[in-house]
N, C-alpha and C positions, 0 to 999 in steps of 0.2 A: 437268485441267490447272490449273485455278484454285486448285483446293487445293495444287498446289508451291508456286505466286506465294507463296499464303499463307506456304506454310511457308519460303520462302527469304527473304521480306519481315519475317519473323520472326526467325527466327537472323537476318538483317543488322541489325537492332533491338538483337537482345540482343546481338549484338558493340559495336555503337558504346558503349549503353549500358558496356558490360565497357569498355573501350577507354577511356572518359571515366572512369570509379570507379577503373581504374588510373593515369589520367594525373593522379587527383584523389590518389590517395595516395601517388604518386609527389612532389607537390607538397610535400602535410605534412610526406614524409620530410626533403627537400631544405632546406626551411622549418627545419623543428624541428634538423638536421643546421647551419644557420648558428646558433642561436643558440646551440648547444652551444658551436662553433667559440669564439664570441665572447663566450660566459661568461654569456650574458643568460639566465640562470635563476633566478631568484629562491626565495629559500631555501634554494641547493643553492651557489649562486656570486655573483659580479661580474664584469663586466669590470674595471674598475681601481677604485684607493679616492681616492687625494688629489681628482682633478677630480669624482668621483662624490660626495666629501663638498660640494664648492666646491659643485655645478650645485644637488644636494637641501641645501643648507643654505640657498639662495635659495629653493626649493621651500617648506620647512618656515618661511622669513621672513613669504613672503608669504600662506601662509594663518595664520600667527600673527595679520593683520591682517584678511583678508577672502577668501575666496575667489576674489573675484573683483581682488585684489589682485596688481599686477605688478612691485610695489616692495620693498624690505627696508628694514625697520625697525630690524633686532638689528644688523646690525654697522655699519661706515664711518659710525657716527654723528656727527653729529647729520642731515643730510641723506641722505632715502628714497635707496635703491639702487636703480637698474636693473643689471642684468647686462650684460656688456660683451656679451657671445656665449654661445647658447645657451638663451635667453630660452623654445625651444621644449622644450628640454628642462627646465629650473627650473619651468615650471609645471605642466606633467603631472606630477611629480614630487611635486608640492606636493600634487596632490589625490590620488596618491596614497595623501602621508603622513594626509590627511584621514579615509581611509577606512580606516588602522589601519596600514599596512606600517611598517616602520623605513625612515631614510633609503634607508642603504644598496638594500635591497628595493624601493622604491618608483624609486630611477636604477636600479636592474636592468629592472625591467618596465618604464620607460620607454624605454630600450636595446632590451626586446625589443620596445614598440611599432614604433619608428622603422626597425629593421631589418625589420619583416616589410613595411612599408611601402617600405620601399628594395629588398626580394626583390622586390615584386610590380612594381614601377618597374623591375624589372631581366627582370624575365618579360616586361613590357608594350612596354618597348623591342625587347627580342626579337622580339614578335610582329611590330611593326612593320619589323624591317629581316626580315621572311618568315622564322623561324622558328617551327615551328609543334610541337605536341605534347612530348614529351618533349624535343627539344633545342630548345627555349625553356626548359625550367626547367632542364639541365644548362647552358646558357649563363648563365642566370641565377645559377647557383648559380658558377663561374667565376668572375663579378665579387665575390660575395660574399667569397668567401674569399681573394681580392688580400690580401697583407701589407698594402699600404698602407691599407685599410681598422682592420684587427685590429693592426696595429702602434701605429697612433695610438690606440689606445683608452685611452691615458693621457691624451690630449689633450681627451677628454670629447668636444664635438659636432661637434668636427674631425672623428673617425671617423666620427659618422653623417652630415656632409654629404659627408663622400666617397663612404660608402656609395649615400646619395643621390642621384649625381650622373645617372646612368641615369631615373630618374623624373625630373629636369628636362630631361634630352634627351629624353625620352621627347615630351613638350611640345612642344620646338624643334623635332622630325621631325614630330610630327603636323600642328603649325601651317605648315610647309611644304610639305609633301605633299599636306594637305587642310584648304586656308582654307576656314573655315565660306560656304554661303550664302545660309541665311535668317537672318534677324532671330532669332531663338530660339536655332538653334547659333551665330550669333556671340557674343550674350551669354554664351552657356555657355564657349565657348571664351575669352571676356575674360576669365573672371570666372576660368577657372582659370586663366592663364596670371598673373593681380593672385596668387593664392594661392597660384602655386609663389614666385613671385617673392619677397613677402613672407617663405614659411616659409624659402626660403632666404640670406637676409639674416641673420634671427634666430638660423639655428642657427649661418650661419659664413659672416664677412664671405669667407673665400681661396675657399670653393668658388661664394659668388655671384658672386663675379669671373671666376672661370671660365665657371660656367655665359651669364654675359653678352658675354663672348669668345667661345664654342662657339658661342653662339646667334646672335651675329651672322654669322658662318664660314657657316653650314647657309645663312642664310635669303640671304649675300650670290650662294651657289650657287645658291640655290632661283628667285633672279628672274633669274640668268644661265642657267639649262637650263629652265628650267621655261618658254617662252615662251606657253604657254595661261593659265599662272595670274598673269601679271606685275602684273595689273591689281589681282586681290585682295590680289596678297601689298603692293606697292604700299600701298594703299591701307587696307587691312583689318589685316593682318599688321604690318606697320612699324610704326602707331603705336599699337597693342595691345604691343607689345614695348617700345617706348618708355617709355608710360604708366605701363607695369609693372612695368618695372627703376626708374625715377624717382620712382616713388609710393612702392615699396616703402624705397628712399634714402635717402625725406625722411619716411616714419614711421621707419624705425631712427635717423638723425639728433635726429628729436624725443624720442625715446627717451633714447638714449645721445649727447648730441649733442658729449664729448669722444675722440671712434672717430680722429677727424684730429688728433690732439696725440701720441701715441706713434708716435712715426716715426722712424727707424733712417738711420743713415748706412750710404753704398754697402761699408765695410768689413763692416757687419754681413749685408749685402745677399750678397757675396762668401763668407765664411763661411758661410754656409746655404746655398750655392749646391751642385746635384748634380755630385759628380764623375765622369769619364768611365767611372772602373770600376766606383761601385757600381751604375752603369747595366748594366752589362756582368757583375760577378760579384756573385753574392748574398754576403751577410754569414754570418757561420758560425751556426748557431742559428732561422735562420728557414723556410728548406728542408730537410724530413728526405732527400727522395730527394737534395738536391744534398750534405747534409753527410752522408751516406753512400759517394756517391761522391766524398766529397772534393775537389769542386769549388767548394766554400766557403770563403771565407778570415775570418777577426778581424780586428776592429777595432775602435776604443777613441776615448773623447774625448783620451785622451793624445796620439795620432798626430793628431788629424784636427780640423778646425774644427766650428762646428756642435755639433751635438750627435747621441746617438746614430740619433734617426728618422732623420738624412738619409741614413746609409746601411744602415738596416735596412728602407726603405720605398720605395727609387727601383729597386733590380731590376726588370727589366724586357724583359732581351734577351729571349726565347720570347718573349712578345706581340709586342714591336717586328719581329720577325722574320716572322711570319705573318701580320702586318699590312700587312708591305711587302707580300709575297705576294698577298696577299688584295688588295688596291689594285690591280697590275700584273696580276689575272688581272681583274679588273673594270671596268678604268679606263675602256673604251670602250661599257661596257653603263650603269652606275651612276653617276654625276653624283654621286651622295649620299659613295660612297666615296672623291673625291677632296676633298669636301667635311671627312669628318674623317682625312684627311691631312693636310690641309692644317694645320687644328687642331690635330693629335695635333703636330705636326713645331712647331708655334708653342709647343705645351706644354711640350714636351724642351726646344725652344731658351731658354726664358723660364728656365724648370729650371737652367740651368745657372749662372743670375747672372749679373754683371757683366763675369766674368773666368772661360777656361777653365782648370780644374783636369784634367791625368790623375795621377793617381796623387800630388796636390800635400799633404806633410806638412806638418804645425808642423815649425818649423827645431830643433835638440836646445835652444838656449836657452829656448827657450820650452813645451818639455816637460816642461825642470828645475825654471823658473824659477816653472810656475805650479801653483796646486793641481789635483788632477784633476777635470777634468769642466768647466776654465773656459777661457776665450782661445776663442772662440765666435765673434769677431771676425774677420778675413782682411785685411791691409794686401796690396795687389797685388804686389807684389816677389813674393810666393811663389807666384802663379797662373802659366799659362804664356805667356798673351795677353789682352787686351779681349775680350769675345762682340759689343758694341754695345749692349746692351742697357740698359746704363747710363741712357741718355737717355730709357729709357721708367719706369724704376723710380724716377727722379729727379725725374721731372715732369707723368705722367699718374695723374690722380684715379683712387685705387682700386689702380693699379699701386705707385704710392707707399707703399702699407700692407701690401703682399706681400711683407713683408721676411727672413720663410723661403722662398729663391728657387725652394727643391725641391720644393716643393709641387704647383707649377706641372707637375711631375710625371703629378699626378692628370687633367691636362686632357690630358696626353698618352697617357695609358695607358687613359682611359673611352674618348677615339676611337680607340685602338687594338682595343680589345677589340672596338667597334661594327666596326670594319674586319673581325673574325675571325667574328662573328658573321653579316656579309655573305655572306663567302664560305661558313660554314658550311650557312648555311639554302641560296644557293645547290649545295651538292653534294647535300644533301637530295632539292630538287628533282630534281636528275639522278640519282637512285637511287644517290648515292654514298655512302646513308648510314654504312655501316663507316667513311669515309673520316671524315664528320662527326662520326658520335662517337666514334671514336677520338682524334682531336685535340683535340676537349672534353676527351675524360677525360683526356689527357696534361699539356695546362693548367691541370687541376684538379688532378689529384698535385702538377705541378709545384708550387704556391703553396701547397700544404697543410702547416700548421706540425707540430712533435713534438707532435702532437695528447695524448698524456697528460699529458706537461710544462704543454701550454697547460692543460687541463682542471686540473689542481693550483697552476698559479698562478693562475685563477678563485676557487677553493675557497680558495686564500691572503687574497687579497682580503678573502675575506669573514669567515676567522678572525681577521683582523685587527682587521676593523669591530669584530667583538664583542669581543674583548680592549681594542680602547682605550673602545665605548662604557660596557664594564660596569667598566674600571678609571678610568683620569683623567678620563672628563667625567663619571662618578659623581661624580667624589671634588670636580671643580670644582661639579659642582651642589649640594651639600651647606655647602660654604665660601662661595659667592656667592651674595647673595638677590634675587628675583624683582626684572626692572624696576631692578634697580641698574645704574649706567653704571659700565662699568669698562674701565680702561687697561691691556692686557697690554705693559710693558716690558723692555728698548725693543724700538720696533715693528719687523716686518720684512714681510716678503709674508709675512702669517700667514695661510694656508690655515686652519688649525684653527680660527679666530676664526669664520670663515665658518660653519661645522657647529655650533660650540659653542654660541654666543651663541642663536640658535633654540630650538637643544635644547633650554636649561637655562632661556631666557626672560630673558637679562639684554640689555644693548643695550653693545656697545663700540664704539670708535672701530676699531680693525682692522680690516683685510676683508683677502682674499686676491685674487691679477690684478692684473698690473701696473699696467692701463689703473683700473680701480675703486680702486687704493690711491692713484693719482696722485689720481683727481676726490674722495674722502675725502677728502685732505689741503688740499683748498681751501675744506672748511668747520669744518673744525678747530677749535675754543678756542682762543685764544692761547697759553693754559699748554702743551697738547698739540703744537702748532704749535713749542712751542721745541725739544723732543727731534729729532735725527738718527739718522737709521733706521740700522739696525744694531747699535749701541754704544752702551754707556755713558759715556762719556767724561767729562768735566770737568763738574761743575753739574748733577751727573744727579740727587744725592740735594736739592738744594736747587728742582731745578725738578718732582720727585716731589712732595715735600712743597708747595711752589705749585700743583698741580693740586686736589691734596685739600685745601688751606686753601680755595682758591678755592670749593668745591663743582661744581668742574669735571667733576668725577670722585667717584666713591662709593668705588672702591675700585682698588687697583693689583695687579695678580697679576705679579711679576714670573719668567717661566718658566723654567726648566735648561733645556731641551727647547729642541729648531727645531722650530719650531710648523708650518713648510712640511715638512722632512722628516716630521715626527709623522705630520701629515696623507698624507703620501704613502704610509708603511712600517710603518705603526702605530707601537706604543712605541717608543722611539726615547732611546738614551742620554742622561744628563747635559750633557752639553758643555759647557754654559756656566755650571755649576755654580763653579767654581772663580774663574772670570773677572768675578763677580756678587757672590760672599761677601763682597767688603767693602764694597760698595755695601749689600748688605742686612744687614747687623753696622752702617754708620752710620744708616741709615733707624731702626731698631730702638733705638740707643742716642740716635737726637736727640730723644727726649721728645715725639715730638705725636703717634707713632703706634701702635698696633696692631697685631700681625703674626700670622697664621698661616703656620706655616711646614709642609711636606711634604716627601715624598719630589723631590718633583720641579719644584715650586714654593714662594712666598711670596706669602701675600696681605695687604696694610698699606690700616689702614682709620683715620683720624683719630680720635684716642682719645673714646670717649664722653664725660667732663668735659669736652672741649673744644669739642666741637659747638656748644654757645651762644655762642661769644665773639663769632662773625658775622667782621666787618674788623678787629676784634682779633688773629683769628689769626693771618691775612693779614701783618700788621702785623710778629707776631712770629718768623715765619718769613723776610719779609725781613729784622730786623736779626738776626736767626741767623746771618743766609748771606748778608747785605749782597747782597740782592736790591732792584730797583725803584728809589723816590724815597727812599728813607731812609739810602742809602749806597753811597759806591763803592767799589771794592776792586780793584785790580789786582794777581796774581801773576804772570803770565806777559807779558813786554814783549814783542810781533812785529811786523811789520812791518802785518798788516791790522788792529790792533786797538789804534794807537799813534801818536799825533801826534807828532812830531818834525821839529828844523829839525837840530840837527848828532848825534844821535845815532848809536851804531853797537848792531845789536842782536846778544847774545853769551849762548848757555848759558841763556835765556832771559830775562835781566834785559837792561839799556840802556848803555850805554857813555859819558862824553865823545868828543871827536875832535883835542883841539886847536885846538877853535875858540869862539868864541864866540856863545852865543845858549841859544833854549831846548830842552834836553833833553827834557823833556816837555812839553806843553799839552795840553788837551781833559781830558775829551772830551764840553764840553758838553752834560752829562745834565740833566734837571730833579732838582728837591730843593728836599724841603721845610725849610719853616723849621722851626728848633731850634738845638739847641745838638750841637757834635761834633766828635770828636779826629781831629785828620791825626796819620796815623802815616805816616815813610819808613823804611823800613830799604835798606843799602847802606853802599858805605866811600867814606870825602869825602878830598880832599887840595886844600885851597882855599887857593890865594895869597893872601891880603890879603880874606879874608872876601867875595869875590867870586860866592862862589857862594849862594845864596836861593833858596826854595820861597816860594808864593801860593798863596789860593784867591782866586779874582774873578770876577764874571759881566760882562756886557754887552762882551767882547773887554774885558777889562781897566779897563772905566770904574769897576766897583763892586768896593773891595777889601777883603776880610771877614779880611787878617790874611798879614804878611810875616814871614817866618819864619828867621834865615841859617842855611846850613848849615855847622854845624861838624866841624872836622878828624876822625874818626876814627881816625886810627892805622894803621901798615901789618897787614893780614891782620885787620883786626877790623871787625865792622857798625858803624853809628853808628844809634843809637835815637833816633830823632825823634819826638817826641809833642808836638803843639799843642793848646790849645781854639780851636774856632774859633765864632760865633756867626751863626746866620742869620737875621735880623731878620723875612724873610716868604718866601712861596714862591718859587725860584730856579729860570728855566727853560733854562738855560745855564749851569752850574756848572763852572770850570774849576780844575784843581790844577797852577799853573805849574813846573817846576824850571828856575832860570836858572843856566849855569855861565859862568866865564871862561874865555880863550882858553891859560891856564897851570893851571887848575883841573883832577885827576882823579878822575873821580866815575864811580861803580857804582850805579844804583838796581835793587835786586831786585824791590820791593815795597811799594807805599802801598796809604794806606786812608784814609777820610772816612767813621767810623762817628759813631755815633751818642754822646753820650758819659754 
């Protein structure tokens, strides 16, 4: 008899074992099966390129400085960089360009760190709401492949805190369920609950906000049904949660401490807000089984606010659906289940923004009116009601910076899932399991994208990288030398600047992020400080050449290329080639500089001969271009840039009015002393010599020389040319024009150069 024991004690041995070595490879598959989904293979793909160049060009900054370095040096110079969001991702990233990978490569295997870390946070939550064996890792593998996840993956660590969001619940259930109660596991438990809290800050301000709203939802359940554990959760619980969303806060603050300055008005709030349908039908392209059967519709930034994630990533009926379910078969056993209802229903509501949208277009004017992919905005006329929520997005810390409304999505669709997962482990238990995983695997298909599409636009990604790293930033590293500062104009959110500058080892003023290109611009040079983002406009070749006289700048590359598209889509057309040519045709022909020119760039570098001159050159590039204290110059008369008591402004010059007084005054500039010619140009018709120009300083007490203006003739200039004399430095220089009340005068254009 003893020897069956044996032998049945034995096969039940080698079963478990068997049992466990399949549940283990079952795992890898599931595992290795997301990061396929999600392009994290290194060497073979990427998930996306522009934000993967953004996160590893911070990566490759901060070990250009130190390893243990958390700042960027190469771009948004002259002041160290922190990254706005993602700080978790830029620094793995960083060592692993240390250890030989290309950028690219090194955000891929950071991608696929975070995600095996967000699978096993999605297995672990599972375990916890009693799913056990294989459908833990099919529920797990379910939340992986959510669109919202893989949709965002252009958004860089947006996608992984979403993915994430199950391993910080994961936390918020365990800490309610089972507060520590010795000394030893409460440490343990602080000390992880300070570490989720922290990583998730870093990787992404929307999902720690959620996660801090989730987490309050669980635990405000957990001290109203829990009445054995009130005392811990109280006492233990609370202010471990507190400590840790707080602490975490105020290291990101001290970090990045301008997070509270880019803040959106409630129209932008509205605009990014979920509408009732993408809720309800998927987008065409992101479901194979729904755009198979044809239960997918298009859609376009041309019809819709927002942009395209909000409604390629808020589908959601099947979960919201078995959710309810799963709630109303639970309600009176599970506390826990009402608990991310209650969440999931705050998520959707917050979701939707300001104003509810079903089916709410751009009106046709504004479809005509604007370029594609822009009017992002939402003015309430075109919504169909208030939601109320307004008053939370307008006024509570944290709510305030959730200004893509849909996001909010994500808090509703992780406690949905955890709803489905409830019910599933419960059928489990009742031997329903067909029941359990058959509804797995249906919400697995359902959310499973044109899996070979997705896989070829991975692979895109990465052919990409290599086309632009082995052609333009070759060709940039080659024309700009090590540790040179250089000014790519004019600036715009240049992405590329981000990758480039590391790479190549120069250091510029650009960086790419809205939030990083704003705190750049507050430590700017003054020369750099005078350029307007976007355009070249008016003084662009005269404030180019003041940057390089100054030694502001070593060198100016001025790009063809959107250095933001580039970055995004690899090479990337001329554009601005055409709209540039003669900004770089006069850089070129004013004598101070040096250019290389390229396919697809110019690079201007202050001529060798002139390097010595020091404040000489300076010097000569203002009276060039009647820049600074050496001269004034006005061609264009308007209304912000023009003292006037009876003027009328026309065509760009200044008008009489039939009255009397002065046409022009100011404006007040300093100037140095020397000697210099007023020039007026314009047409005079002065009754009785009534009309006179001045220069004077101290409001008219000091007069360096009166001038009258004579008649010019119908349809012709009158050329005015004075010397005028300035005996010492003047710190208020003003150029008067007085007319009479029967005087008609036209001034196009004066000047106070140098003579």
């Amino acid at each position: 008899m003893g020897i069956w024991v044996k032998i049945a004690n034995k096969i039940d041995s080698i079963c478990v074992k068997s049992n466990r070595t399949l549940t283990g490879l079952v795992f890898v598959l599931a595992l290795s099966f997301t990061l396929f989904l999600h392009g994290a293979v290194p060497f073979l793909a990427a998930p996306t390129l522009g934000q993967a160049l953004w996160v590893a060009g911070f990566g490759y900054s901060f070990v250009n400085d130190s390893i243990t370095s958390i700042y960027a040096n190469n771009f948004g110079w002259p002041e160290p960089a922190p990254i706005a969001f993602g700080l978790t991702g830029a620094y793995p990233a960083g060592l692993f360009i240390a250890a030989g990978l290309s950028a690219l490569d090194a955000y891929t295997a950071t991608v696929g760190f975070w995600l095996s870390i967000a699978f096993v946070g999605a297995w672990r939550l599972s375990r916890l709401l009693g799913a056990r064996g294989l459908l833990a890792i099919l529920t797990a593998t379910v939340w992986m492949v959510m669109p919202t996840i893989w949709v965002h993956s252009g958004y860089s660590m947006l996608s992984i805190g979403i993915a994430l969001m199950p391993a910080y619940f994961s936390v918020a259930v365990y800490y309610t369920l089972r507060p520590a109660h010795d000394t030893r596991s409460q440490l343990l438990q602080a000390m992880l609950c300070v570490a989720t809290c922290v990583v998730s800050i870093f990787t992404d301000g929307y999902t720690f906000v959620m996660f801090a709203v989730g987490f309050g939802i669980i635990f405000l359940f957990g001290w109203m049904y829990q009445f054995d554990l009130r005392k811990r959760l109280l006492f233990f619980t609370l202010p471990i949660q507190i400590v840790s969303f707080g602490f975490a806060y105020v290291l990101y603050n001290l970090y990045f401490p301008y997070a509270g300055d880019l803040l959106s008005d409630l129209d932008f709030f509205r605009g990014w807000g979920a509408d009732l349908s993408f809720l309800a039908v998927p987008t065409f392209g992101i479901s194979w089984i729904f755009d198979m059967l044809q239960l997918s519709v298009a859609r376009s930034n041309q019809q819709f606010f927002g942009d395209s994630s909000v409604w390629k990533s808020t589908f959601v009926l099947p979960v919201v659906v078995l959710a309810l379910a799963s709630w109303f078969a639970l309600r009176r056993t599970k506390w826990l289940a009402s608990a991310f209802l209650v969440a999931s229903l705050f998520g959707f509501y917050m979701a939707l923004g300001p104003s509810l949208k079903i089916m709410s277009i751009k009106p046709t004017e504004m479809q005509q009116s604007l370029p594609y992919g822009t009017g992002s905005s939402m003015p309430s006329q075109y919504a169909v009601m208030p939601t109320g929520s307004a008053l939370l997005s307008d006024t509570l810390p944290g709510f305030k910076s959730m200004r893509a409304s849909y996001r909010w999505s994500v808090l509703g669709l992780i406690c949905s899932w955890a709803l489905v997962v409830l019910l599933l482990s419960e059928c489990d238990q009742r031997k329903k399991r067909m029941l359990a995983y058959g509804l797995g695997a249906a919400l697995f298909a359902l959310n499973l994208p044109h899996l070979v599409d997705q896989w070829e636009k991975n692979k895109l990604n990465r052919t990409r990288f290599l086309e632009l790293d082995n052609g333009l930033v070759k060709s940039l590293d080659r024309d700009l030398g090590d540790r040179e500062i250089v000014a790519f104009l004019p600036f715009r959110n240049d992405f590329l600047a981000t990758y480039v500058a590391p790479r190549i080892g120069i250091r510029t003023f650009n960086t790419g992020g809205d939030k990083n290109l704003d705190m750049a611009r507050l430590y700017w040079p003054e020369g750099m400080q005078a350029f307007a983002p976007g355009a070249a406009g008016n003084g662009f070749v005269a404030k180019t050449l003041t940057l390089l006289a100054r030694k502001e700048a070593n060198a100016v590359v001025i790009p063809y290329f959107d250095m933001m598209r580039t970055a995004h889509f690899g090479p990337s057309p001329n554009i601005y080639k055409h709209e540039l040519y003669s900004f770089v045709r006069e850089l070129e022909e004013s004598g101070f500089v040096e250019v290389q020119e390229r396919d697809s760039y110019a690079v201007f570098r202050i001529k060798q001969e002139l390097l010595g001159k020091g404040p000489a050159l300076v010097d000569d590039v203002y009276r060039q271009y009647c820049i600074g204290t050496l001269c004034l110059k006005t061609t264009q008369f308007q209304q912000d840039n023009t003292f006037t008591e009876i003027g009328v402004f026309r065509d760009g010059g200044i008008e009489s009015s039939n009255k009397a007084g002065f046409l022009i005054y100011g404006p007040y500039a300093p100037m140095k002393a020397g000697d210099y010619r007023l020039s007026v140009k314009g047409t005079v018709q002065s009754a009785g010599g009534t009309a006179w120009a001045d220069v004077v300083s101290n409001n008219g007490a000091v007069n360096y020389g009166r001038f009258p203006l004579k008649n010019s003739g119908d349809d012709s200039y009158a050329v005015f040319n004075e010397r005028v004399h300035l005996s010492e430095d003047v710190t208020g220089i003003e150029v008067r024009i007085f007319v009479g009340k029967d005087d008609t005068v036209r001034i196009d254009r004066y000047s106070l150069m140098p003579n």
